[in-house]
ZAVEXPA-899144 format. One record per residue (C-alpha): residue in three letters; x negated, y, z; residue number from 1. Coordinates in nm, 2 decimals. Each point is the difference from the previous one (the first is absolute). Layout:
R|resn|u|v|w|resi
R|ALA|X|Y|Z|NUM;
...
This chain:
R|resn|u|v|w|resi
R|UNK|-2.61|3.28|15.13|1;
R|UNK|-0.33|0.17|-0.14|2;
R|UNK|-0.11|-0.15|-0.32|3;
R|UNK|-0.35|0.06|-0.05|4;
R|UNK|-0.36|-0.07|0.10|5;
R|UNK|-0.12|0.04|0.41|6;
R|UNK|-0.23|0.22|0.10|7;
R|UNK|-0.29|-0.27|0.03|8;
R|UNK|0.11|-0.09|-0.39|9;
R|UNK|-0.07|0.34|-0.10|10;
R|UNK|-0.33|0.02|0.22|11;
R|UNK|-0.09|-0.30|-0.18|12;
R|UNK|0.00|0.11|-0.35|13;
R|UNK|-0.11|0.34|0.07|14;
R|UNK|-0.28|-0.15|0.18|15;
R|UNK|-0.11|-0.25|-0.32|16;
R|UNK|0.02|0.30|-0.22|17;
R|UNK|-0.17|0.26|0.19|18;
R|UNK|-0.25|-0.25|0.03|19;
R|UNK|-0.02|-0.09|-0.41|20;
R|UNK|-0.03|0.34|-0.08|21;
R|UNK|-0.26|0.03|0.23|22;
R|UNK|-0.22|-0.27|-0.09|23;
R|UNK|0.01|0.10|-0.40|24;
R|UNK|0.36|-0.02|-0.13|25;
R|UNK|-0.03|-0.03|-0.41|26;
R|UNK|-0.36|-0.06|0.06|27;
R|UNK|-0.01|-0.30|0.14|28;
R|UNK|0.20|-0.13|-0.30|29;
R|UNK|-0.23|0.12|-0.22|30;
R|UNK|-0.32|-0.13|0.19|31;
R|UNK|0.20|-0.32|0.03|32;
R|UNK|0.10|-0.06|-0.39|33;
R|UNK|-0.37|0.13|-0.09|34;
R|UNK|-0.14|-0.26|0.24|35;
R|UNK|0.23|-0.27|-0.18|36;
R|UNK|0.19|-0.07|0.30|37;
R|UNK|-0.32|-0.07|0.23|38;
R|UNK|0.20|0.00|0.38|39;
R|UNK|-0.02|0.31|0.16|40;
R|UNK|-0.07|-0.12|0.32|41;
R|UNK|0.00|0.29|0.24|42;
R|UNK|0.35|0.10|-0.15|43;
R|UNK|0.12|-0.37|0.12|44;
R|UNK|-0.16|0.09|0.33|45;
R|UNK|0.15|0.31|0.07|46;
R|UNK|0.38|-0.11|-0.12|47;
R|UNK|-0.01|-0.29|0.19|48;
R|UNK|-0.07|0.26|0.31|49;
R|UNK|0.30|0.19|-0.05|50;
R|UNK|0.17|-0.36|0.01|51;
R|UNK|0.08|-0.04|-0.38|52;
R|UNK|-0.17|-0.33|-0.07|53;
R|UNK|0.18|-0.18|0.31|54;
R|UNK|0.31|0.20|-0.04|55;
R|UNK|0.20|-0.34|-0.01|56;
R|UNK|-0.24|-0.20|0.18|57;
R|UNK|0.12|-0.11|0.37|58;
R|UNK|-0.20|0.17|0.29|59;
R|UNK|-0.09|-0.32|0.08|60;
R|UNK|-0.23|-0.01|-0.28|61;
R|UNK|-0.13|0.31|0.03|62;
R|UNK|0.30|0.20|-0.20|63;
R|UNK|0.27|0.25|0.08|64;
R|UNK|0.25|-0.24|-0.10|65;
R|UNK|0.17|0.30|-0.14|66;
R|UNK|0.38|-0.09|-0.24|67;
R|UNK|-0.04|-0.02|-0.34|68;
R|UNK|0.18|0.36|-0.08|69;
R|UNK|-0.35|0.13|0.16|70;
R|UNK|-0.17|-0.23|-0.20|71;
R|UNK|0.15|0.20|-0.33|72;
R|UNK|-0.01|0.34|0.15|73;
R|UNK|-0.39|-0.10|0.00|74;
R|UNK|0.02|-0.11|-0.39|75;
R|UNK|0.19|0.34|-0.09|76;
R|UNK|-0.29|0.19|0.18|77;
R|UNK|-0.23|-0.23|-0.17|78;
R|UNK|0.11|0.07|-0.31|79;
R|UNK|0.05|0.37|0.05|80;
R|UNK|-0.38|0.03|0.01|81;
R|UNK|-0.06|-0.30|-0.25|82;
R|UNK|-0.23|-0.18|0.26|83;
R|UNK|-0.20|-0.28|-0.17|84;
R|UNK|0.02|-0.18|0.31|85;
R|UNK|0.13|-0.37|0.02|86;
R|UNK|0.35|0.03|0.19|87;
R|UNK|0.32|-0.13|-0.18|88;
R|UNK|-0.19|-0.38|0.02|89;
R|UNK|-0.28|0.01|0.26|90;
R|UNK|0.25|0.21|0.21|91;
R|UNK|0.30|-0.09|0.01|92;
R|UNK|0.07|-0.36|-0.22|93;
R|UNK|-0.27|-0.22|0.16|94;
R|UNK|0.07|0.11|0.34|95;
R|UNK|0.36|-0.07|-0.03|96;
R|UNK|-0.08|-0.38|-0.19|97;
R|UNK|-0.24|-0.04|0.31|98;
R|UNK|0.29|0.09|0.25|99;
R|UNK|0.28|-0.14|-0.13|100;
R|UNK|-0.18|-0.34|-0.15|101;
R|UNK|-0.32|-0.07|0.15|102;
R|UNK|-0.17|-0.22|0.28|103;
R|UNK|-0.10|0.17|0.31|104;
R|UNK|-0.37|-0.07|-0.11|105;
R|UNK|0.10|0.20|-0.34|106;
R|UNK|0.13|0.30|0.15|107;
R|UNK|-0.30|-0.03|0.28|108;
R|UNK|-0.25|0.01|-0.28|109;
R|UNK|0.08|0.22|-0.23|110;
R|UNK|0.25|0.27|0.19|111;
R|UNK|-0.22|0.16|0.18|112;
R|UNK|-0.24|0.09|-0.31|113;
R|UNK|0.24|0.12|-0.21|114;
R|UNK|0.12|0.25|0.32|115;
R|UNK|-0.34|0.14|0.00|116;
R|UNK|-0.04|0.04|-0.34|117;
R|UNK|-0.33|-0.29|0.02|118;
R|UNK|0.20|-0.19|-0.21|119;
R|UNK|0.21|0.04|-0.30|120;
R|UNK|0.30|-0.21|-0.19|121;
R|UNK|0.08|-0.01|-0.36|122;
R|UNK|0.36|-0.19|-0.06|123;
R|UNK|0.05|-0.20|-0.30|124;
R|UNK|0.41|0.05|-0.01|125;
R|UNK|0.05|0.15|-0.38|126;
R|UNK|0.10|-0.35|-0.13|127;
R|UNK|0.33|-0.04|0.33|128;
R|UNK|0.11|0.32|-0.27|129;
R|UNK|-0.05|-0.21|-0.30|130;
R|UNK|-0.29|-0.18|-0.18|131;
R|UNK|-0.16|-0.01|-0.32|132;
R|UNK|0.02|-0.34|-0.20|133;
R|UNK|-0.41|0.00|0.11|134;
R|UNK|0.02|0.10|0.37|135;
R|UNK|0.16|-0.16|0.38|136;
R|UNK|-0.16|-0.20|0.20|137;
R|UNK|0.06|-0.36|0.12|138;
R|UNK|-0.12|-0.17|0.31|139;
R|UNK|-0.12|-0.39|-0.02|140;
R|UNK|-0.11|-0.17|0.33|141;
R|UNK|-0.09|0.32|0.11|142;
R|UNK|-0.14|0.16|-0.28|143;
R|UNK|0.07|0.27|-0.25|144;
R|UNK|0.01|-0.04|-0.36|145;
R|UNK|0.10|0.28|-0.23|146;
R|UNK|-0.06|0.37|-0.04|147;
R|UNK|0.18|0.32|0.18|148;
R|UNK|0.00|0.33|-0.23|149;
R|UNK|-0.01|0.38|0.18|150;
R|UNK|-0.10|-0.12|0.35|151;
R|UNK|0.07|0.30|0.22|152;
R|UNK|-0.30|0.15|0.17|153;
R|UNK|-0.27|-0.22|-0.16|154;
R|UNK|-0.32|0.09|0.17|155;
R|UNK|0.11|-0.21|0.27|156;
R|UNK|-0.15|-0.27|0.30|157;
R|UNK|0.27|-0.19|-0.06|158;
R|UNK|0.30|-0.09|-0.18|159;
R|UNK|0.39|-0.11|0.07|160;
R|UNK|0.12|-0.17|-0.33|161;
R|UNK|0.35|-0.10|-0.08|162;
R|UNK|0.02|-0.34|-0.19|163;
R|UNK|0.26|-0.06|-0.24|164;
R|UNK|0.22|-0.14|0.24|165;
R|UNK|-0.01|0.34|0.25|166;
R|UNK|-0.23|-0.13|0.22|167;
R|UNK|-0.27|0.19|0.17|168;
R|UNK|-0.35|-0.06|0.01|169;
R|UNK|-0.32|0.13|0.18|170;
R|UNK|-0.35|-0.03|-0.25|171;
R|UNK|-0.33|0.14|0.09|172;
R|UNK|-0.11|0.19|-0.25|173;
R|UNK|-0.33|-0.23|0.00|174;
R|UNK|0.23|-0.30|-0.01|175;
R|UNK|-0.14|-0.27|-0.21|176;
R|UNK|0.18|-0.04|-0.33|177;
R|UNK|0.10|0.38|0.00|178;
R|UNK|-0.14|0.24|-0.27|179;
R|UNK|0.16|0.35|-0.07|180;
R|UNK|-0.04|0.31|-0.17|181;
R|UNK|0.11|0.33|-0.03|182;
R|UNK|0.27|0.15|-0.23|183;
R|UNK|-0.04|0.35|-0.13|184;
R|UNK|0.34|0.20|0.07|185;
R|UNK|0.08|0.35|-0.08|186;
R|UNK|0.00|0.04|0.37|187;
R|UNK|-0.34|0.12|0.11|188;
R|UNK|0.05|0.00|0.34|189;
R|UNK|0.09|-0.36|0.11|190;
R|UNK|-0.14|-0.34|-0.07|191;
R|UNK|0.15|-0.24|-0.21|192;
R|UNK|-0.05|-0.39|-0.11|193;
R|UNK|-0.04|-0.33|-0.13|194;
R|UNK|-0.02|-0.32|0.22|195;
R|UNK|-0.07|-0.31|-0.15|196;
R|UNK|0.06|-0.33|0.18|197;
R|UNK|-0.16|-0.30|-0.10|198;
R|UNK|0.08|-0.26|0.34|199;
R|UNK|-0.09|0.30|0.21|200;
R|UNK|0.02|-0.06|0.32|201;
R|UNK|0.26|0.20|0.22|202;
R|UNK|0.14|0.01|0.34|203;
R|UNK|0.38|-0.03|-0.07|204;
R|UNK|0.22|0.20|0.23|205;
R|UNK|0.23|-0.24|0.16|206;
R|UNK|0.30|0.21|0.10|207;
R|UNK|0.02|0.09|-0.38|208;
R|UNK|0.22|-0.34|-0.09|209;
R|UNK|0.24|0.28|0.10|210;
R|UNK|0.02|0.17|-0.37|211;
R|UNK|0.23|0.31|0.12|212;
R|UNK|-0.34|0.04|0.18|213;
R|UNK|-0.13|0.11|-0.38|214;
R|UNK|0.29|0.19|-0.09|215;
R|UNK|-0.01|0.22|0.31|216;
R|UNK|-0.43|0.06|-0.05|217;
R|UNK|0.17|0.09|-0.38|218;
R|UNK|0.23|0.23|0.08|219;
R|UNK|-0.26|0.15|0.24|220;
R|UNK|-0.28|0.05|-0.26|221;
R|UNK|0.27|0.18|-0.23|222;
R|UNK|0.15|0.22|0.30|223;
R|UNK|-0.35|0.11|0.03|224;
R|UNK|-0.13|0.08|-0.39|225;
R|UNK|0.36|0.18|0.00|226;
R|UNK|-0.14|0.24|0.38|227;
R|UNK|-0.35|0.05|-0.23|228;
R|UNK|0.18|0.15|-0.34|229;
R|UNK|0.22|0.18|0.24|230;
R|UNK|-0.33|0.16|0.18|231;
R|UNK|-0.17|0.05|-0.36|232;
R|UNK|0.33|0.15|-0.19|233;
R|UNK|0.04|0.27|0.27|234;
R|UNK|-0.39|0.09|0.00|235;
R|UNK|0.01|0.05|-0.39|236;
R|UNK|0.35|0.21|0.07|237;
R|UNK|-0.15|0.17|0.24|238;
R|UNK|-0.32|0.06|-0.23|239;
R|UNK|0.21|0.09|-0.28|240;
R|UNK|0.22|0.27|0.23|241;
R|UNK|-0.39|0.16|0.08|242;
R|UNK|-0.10|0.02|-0.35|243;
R|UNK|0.32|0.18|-0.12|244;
R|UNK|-0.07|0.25|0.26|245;
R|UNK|-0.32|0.11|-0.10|246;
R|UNK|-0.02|-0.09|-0.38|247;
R|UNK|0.07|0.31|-0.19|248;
R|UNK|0.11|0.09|-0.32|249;
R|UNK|0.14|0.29|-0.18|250;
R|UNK|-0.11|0.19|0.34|251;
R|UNK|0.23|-0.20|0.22|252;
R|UNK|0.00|-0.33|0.20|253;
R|UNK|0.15|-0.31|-0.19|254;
R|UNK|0.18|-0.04|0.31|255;
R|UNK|0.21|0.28|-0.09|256;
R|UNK|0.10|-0.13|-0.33|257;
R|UNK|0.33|-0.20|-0.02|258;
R|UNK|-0.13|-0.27|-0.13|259;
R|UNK|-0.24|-0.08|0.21|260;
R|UNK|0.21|0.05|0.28|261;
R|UNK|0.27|-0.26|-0.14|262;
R|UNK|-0.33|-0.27|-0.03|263;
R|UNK|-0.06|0.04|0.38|264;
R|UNK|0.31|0.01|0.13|265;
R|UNK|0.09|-0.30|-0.21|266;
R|UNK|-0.30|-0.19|0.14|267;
R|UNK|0.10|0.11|0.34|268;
R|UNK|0.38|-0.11|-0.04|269;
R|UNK|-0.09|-0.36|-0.09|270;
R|UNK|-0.30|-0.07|0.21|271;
R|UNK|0.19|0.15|0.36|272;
R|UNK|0.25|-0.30|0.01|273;
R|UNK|-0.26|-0.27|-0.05|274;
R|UNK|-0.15|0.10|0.35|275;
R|UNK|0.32|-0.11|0.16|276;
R|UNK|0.00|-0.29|-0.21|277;
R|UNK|-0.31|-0.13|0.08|278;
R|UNK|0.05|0.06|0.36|279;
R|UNK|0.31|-0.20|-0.01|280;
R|UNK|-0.14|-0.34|-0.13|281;
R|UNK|-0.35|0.06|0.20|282;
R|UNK|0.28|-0.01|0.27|283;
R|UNK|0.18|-0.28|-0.14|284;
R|UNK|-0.33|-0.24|-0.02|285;
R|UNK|-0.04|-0.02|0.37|286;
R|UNK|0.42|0.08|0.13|287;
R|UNK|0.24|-0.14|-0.31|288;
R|UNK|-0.14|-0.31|-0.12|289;
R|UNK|0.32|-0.04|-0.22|290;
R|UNK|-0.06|0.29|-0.16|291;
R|UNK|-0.37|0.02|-0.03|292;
R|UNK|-0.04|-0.17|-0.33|293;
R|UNK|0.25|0.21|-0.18|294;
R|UNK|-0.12|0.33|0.19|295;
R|UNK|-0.34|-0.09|-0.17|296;
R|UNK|0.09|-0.07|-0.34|297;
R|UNK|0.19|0.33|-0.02|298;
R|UNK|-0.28|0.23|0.19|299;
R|UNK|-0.27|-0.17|-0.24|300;
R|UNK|0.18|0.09|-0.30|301;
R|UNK|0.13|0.29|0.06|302;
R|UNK|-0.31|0.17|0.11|303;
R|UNK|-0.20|-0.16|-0.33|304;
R|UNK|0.24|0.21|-0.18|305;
R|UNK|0.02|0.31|0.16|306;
R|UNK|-0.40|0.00|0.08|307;
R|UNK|-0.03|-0.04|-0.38|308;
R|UNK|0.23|0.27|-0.08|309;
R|UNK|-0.21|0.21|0.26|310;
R|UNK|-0.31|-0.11|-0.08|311;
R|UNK|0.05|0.12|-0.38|312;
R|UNK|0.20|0.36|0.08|313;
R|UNK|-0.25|0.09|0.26|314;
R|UNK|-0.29|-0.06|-0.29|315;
R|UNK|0.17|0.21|-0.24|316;
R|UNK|0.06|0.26|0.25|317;
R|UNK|-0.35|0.05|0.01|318;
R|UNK|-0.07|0.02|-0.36|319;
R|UNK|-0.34|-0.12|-0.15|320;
R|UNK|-0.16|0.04|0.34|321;
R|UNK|0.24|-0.29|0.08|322;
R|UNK|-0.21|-0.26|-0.24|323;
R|UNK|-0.34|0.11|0.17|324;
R|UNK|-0.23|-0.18|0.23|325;
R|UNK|-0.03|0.38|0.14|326;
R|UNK|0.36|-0.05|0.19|327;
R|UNK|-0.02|-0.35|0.03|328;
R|UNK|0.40|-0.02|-0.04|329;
R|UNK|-0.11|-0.39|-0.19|330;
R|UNK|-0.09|-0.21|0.29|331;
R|UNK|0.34|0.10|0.20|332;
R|UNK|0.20|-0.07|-0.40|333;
R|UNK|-0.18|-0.35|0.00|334;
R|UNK|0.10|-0.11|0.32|335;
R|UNK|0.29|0.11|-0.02|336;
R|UNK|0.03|-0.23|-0.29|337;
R|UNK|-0.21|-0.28|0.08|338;
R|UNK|0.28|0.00|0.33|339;
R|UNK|0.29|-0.02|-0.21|340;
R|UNK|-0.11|-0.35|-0.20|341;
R|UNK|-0.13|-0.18|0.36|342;
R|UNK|0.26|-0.24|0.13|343;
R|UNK|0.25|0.06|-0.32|344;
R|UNK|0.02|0.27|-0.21|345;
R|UNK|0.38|0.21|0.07|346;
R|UNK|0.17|-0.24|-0.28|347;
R|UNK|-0.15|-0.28|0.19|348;
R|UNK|0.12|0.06|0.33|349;
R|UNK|0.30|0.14|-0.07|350;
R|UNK|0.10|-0.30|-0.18|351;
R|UNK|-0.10|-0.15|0.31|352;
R|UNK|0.24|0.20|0.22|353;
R|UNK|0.27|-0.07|-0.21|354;
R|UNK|-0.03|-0.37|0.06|355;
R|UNK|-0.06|0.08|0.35|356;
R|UNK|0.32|0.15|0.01|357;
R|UNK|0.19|-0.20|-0.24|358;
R|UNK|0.04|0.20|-0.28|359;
R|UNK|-0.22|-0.24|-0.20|360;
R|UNK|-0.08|-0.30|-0.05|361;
């Protein structure tokens, strides 16, 4: 048995990043966190060609209705070339809350647009992972009351909101009672926010009375910030392993030095078996719903810690020219950790797994 990506898997991700590079790599991130996170519109254009933006979306509906292993193979490329492009949410959250909970009218109407990149979807999910004593959401006669913190993909045409019971609701974003606002983030290069409800009114998603509905958009959303910090660790790794070979001092290459060498390989060591292990519960999502849950927790934390540990080494690798807007090294470190606290931080849901697996109560 071959264990491993297909040929059209590899295609795939070689085609999104041949197509990043392309179209600006580093620079769109830079244009995008100078621009305050104005939508780069062409960018959404041109990713929903290659099939990105309806990568889970049924044909049907204008998609490739692709398995949600592709679906993180697209966030590892995505965050390989730190695209400040709206994915993990617009992408890949609301599409599978559409499909799995909504009306055929729902899907009809908003499907289509988010497959062609006309449309985008934030998600308000942060509080299914735990809420502040301020924020969740509560639905009364069909209306929201409440506030949702760290929306995901906030500059958005719509929204799905879980209420404190783990249901799932559609609001416009020019729903009456609605108000939002941005929150900075040390991630430049993705949109974050603040909804505020006050008898909103929303468009519940009937098939979400089924909570494990939730749970599995959960354990999707962290799947896929775990596929992005896998894609950014191994760019700075890779960065790093470039800059040792042509940084000189004393007359040589620091790659020569032992030191240096130990920092890479080290980097290298940890970060190779998270590929596997991402791959495994992107699997798991779609082909082991028993295990899915579990898979997630442990692929979310695990990668927060070594992308951490990577992000750091691969810094001081390159010295002071690490700290510089020059190399630009900063926006793929503050993804890296704005990914590791979205959806539970690694105490968070590793405490989770342990109850999952009854370790814990």
């Amino acid at each position: 048995m071959e264990f491993g990506l297909s040929q059209e898997q590899a295609i795939f991700q070689d085609t999104l990043a041949r197509y990043l590079k392309e179209s600006g790599g580093l620079e769109l991130a830079r244009a995008f966190a100078a621009s305050n996170g104005a939508r780069n519109a062409g960018l959404i254009e041109g990713l929903a060609g290659l099939g990105a933006a309806g990568v889970v979306i049924a044909e049907e509906f204008g998609g490739v209705g692709l398995p949600l292993l592709d679906a993180a193979l697209a966030a590892e490329t995505l965050g390989q070339h730190v695209a400040p492009v709206p994915f993990i949410g617009s992408s890949v959250l609301a599409p599978l809350a559409l499909q799995r909970a909504g009306s055929r009218a729902q899907m009809e109407r908003w499907l289509p647009r988010l497959a062609d990149g006309s449309a985008t979807a934030g998600v308000a999910f942060a509080e299914l992972a735990g809420a502040r004593e301020d924020a969740g959401v509560e639905e009364r006669d069909g209306h929201l009351f409440g506030r949702a913190l760290f929306v995901i993909d906030f500059d958005a045409d719509l929204f799905i909101v879980a209420d404190r019971n783990r249901r799932l609701h559609l609001v416009d974003v020019g729903a009456v009672g609605l108000s939002s606002r941005p929150l900075a983030t040390i991630d430049a290069t993705r949109t974050t926010g603040e909804l505020v409800f006050e008898g909103a009114t929303a468009e519940p998603l009937a098939g979400s009375e089924d909570t494990s509905i939730a749970q599995g958009l959960l354990d999707a959303g962290r799947v896929m910030f775990a596929a992005d910090t896998l894609g950014a660790a191994q760019s700075m790794l890779d960065q790093a392993v470039a800059y040792a070979k042509q940084r000189e001092q004393f007359g040589r290459a620091i790659a020569s030095f032992q030191a240096v060498k130990h920092m890479c390989a080290e980097m290298a060591a940890a970060l190779e078996p998270c590929r596997a292990l991402v791959w495994y519960a992107g699997h798991a999502l779609d082909a082991l719903p028993e295990e899915a849950s579990v898979t997630a927790c442990h692929a979310k934390a695990h990668l927060a810690e070594v992308g951490t540990k990577v992000a750091r080494t691969a810094t001081e690798v390159h010295g002071g020219m690490g700290f510089t807007d020059l190399v630009g090294l900063h926006y793929w470190f503050k993804r890296i950790g704005f990914n590791r606290q979205m959806l539970g931080a690694p105490q968070f849901v590793r405490a989770e797994a342990a109850r999952l697996q009854g370790l814990a109560e």
